[in-house]
N, C-alpha and C positions, 0 to 999 in steps of 0.2 A: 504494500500500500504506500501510496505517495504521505513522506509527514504532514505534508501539507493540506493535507485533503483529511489525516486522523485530525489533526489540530482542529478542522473545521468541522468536526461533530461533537466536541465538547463543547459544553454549556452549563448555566445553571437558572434555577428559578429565583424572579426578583418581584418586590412586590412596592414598583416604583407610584404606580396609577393610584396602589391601595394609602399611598401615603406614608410606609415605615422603612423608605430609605429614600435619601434626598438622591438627587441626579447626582452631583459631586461623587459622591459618595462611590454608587455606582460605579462608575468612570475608574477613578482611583482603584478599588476592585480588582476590575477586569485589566486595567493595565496591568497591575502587580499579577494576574492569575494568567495570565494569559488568556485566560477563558474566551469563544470566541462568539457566543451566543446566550440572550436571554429568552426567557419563557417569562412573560407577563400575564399578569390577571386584570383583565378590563371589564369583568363581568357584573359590577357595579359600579361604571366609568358613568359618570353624572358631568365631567369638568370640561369634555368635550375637546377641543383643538388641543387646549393647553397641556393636558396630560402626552396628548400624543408627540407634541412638541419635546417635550422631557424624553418620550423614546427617541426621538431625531435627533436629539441634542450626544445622548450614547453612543447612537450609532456615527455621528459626525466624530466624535473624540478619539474613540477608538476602534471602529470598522466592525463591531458586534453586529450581528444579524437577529431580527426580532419578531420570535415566532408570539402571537397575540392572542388571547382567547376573546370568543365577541363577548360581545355587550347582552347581554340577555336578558333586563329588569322590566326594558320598557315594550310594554306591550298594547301593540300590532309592530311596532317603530322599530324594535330593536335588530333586525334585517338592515333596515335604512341606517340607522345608527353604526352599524359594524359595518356597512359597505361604505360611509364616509371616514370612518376609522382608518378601515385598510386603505382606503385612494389617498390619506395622507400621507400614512407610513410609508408606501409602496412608491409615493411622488420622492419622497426624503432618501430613498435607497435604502431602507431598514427594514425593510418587510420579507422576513424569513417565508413563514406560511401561515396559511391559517388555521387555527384548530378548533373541533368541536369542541360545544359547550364541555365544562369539567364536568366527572365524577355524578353524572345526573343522580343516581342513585344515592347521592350524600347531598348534595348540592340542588334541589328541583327546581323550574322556573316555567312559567310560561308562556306559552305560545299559538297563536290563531286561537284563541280562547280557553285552550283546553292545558291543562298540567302536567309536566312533562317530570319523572319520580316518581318515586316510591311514597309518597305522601298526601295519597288522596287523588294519585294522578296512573297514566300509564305513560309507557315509553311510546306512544304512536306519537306524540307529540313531541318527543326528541328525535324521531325517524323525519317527521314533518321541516322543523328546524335543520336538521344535518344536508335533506335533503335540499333545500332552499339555499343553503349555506354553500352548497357545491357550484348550485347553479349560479351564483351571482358573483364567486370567484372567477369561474369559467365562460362566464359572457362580458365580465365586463372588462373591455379593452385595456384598462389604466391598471388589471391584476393582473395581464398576460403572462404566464408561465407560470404564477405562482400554484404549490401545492394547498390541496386542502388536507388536512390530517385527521384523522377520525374522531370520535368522542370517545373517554377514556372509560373508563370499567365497564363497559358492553355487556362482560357475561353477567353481569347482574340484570337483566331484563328480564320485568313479569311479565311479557309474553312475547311471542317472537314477532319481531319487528324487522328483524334479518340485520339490524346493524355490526353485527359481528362478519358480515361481508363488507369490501368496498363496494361494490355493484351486486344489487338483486337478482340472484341466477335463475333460471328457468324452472319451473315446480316449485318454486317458496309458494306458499297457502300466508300469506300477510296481505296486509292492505294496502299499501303500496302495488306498484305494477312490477314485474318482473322487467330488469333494465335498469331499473331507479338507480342513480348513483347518489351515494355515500362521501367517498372519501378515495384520494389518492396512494393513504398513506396507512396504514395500524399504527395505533397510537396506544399505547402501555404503561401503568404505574407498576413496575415489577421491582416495586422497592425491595430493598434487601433484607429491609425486617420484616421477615415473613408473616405469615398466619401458623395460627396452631404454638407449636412447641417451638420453631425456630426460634420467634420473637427476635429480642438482640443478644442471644446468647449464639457466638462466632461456631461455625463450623468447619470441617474442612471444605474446601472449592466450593464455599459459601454462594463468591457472586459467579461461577459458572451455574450454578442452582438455578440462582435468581433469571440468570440471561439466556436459558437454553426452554426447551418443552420438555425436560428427561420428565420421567412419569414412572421410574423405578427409585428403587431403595427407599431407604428407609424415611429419607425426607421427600418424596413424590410428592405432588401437591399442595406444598407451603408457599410457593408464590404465584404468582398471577399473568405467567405470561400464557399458560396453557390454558384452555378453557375462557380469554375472551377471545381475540380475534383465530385463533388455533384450535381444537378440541371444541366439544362439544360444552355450551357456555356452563360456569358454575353455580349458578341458582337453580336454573330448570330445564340445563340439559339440551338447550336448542341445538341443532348441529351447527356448525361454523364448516369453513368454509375449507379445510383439510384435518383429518386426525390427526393429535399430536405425535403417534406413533410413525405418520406415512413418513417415507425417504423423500428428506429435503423440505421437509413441513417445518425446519424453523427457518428458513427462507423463501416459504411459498408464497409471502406480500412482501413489500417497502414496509419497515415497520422502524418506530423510534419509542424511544422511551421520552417523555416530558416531565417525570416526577418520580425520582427514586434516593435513596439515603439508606446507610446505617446508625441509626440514632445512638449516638455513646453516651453510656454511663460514664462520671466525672474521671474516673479510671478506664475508657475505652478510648478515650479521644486518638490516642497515638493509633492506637491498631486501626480504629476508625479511616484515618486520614490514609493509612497503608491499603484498605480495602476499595478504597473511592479510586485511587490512581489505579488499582489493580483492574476494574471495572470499565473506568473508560476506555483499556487497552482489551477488555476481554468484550466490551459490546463490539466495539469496531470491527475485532474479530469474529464474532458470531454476527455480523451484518446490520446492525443498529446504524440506520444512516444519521442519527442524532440523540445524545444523551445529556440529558438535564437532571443536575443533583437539585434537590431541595435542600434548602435554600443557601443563597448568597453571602445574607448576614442573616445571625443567629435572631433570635425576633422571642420576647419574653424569657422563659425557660424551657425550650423544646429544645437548643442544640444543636448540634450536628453542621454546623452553616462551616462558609468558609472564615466568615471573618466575624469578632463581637462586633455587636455594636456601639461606636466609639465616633458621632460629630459624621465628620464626613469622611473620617480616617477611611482607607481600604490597602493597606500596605503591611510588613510586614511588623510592626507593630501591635496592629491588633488582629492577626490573620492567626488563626486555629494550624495545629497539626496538618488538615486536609489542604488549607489556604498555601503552607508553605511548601507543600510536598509538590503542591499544583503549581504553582511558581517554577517552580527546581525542574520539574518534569518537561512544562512547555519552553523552558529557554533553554534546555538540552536539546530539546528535537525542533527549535526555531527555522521555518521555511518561509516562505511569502508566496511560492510559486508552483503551481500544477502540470507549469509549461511544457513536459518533457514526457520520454517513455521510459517506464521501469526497463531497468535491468535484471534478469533474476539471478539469483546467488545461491547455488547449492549448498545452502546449513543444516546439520544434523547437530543435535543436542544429547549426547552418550550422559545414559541412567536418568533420565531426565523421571519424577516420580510421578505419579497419578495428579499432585496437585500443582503440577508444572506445566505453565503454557508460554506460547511464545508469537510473537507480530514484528516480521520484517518490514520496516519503513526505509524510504530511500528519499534524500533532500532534494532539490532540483541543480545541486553543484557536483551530485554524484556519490555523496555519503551514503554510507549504510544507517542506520538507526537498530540495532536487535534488541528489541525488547524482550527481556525472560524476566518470567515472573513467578512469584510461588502462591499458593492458595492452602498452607498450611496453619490456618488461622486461628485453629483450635490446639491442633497436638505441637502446635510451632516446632514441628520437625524439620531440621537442620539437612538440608541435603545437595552433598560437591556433586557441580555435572560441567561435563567438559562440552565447552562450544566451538563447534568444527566450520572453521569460516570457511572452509570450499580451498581456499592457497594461501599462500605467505601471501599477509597483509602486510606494509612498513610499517604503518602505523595503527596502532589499537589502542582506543582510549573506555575504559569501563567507568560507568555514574556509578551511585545510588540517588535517587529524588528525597529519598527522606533524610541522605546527609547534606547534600547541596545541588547545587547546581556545577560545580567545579569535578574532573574527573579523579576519582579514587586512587586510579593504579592507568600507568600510564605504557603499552610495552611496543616495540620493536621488531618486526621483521617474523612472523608467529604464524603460525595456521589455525592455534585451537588456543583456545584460554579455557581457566577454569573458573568456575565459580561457586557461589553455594546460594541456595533459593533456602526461602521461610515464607515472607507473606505481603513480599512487594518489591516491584520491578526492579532489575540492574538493566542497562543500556548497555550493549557493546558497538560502540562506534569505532567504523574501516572504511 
């Protein structure tokens, strides 16, 4: 993979519109984080231009891209609301994609008169919405090309509405027509802290758990990527639109992730911060064309952000475990440029262990980037595996993101280095 193209699926959630983090602030941030994308909540945006301004103002400073959720309070308007929303953003050059309403099933709101949630409502009115929402990205001239991304927790729907499809297939029994389009994208919170027993107690190959459809062992079932837009959904069982078991079902749509975290206890934060870099390089890998941590800065006492909250600070100062590991990470694999063709590189990684994975990046000057990594989170088992660069490189330089951004061990003229994985990335740059 091009660095330049992983660097531009990291992101994180910001909650600028909602008022608990000034633009400055923001800004500052993402400079320090590298980070190259926000996920906003606009979903009771009342302030109109001026908020949308504050996301233009981000994306002017520092070339963040800004995926937006609409506007959903006012109703018949809030259509018209969100498609003046996006023609701003989209004029400003900050308009990522657009995504369905959040979390209907936690969040309800509605729409064409009727109630879209679990709250006195049915999902034919988020199907109504999503669908609406498709069409006036894709007609209207001033969003050309932009993506629509689906609405998030799907399989929760009290009756089949088929939003766990992007497009309505032939034989759905809904009310909708068959054809209806949805969404370009599956959109997923496959946060890290699972459901059930996982909670926030670490496991091994914790976030390949969270990032894949496995449906075996002993933790099957504790996140959420399988059974909404994959498997058959997990409230009542609707079919979706490939079994999580079929070959190639965790790549059968575009899908991203907009909201995921591992929430640390006061004593987790370090591991925390080793798990999030560990993730961004393990979505990228399993095909997540965008990953958004929650949240940015830490907001009451929930946690887990990248940075406390501190004025307009966003640097390392007041930047968490996660904040600085994130920093370290993107100005090791720093690129600007897609312009070019991979080269490939025949690496093998001798004894490499079950919680051991790996993402060859290459810069646009011709660098390698080897990301290996470990996912030994629970038994923090220590394990030497030799990296087989393909021929004598001259120059090898090895990171780690959670000691710096400066290289480790520095060697000469070599074919293989060795190293040892636990529970978060080394870099071997050639």
């Amino acid at each position: 993979m091009k660095a330049n193209d992983f660097l531009n699926t990291m992101g994180a959630d910001t909650h600028i519109i909602q008022g608990h983090e000034t633009t400055n602030a923001v800004i500052n941030a993402l400079t320090y984080t590298g980070l190259r994308n926000i996920r906003d909540d606009a979903t009771h945006n009342t302030s109109g231009a001026g908020s949308v301004a504050s996301l233009c103002a981000v994306h002017a400073a520092t070339g963040a891209m800004v995926d937006e959720l609409p506007i959903v309070d006012a109703d018949p308007n809030n259509i018209a609301d969100t498609k003046a929303m996006y023609e701003q953003l989209a004029a400003c050059g900050a308009m990522l994609a657009a995504e369905g309403p959040n979390e209907p099933n936690n969040f309800s709101f509605h729409y064409l008169g009727n109630q879209c949630g679990p709250f006195g409502g049915s999902w034919f009115a988020c199907a109504q919405y999503q669908r609406d929402l498709y069409q006036l990205v894709h007609t209207d001239p001033l969003l050309a090309g932009k993506q629509v991304w689906g609405q998030t927790n799907v399989g929760a729907q009290t009756e089949n509405e088929d939003l766990q499809w992007l497009t309505i297939p032939p034989g759905a029994n809904v009310p909708l027509p068959v054809g209806t389009q949805f969404a370009d994208v599956a959109n997923t919170h496959n946060y890290l802290s699972g459901n059930g027993a996982s909670s926030n107690t670490p496991i091994d190959n914790h976030v390949w758990y969270a990032e894949s459809v496995a449906r075996s062992g002993p933790y099957a079932g504790l996140w959420d990527l399988c059974n909404e837009y994959t498997g058959a959904t997990w409230a009542h069982g609707f079919p979706a639109a490939v079994p999580c078991e079929a070959a190639n079902s965790q790549n059968f749509m575009p899908k991203v992730t907009t909201e995921t975290n591992f929430f640390p206890s006061p004593t987790q934060t370090t591991l925390q911060g080793k798990m999030i870099v560990d993730l961004y390089l393990q979505a990228a890998r399993m095909g997540f064309a965008n990953t958004f941590v929650y949240l940015l800065f830490n907001e009451g006492s929930q946690g887990g952000a990248f940075f406390n909250t501190n004025g307009d600070e966003g640097d390392a100062g007041n930047a968490t475990a996660l904040g600085i590991y994130t920093h370290n990470m993107t100005t090791i694999l720093a690129d600007t440029s897609s312009a070019f063709t991979l080269v490939p590189v025949s690496y093998t990684i001798t004894n490499l262990p079950a919680t051991g994975y790996s993402l060859l990046l290459q810069k646009s000057n011709g660098t390698y980037e080897l990301a290996v990594w470990g996912e030994a989170f629970a038994s923090q088992t220590s394990t030497p595996v030799t990296v087989n660069l393909g021929s004598v490189r001259p120059n090898v330089r090895i990171y780690d993101p959670t000691i710096g951004a400066a290289p480790i061990t520095t060697l000469a003229n070599v074919s293989s280095v060795p190293v040892t994985l636990v529970d978060h990335p080394l870099i071997v740059e050639f």
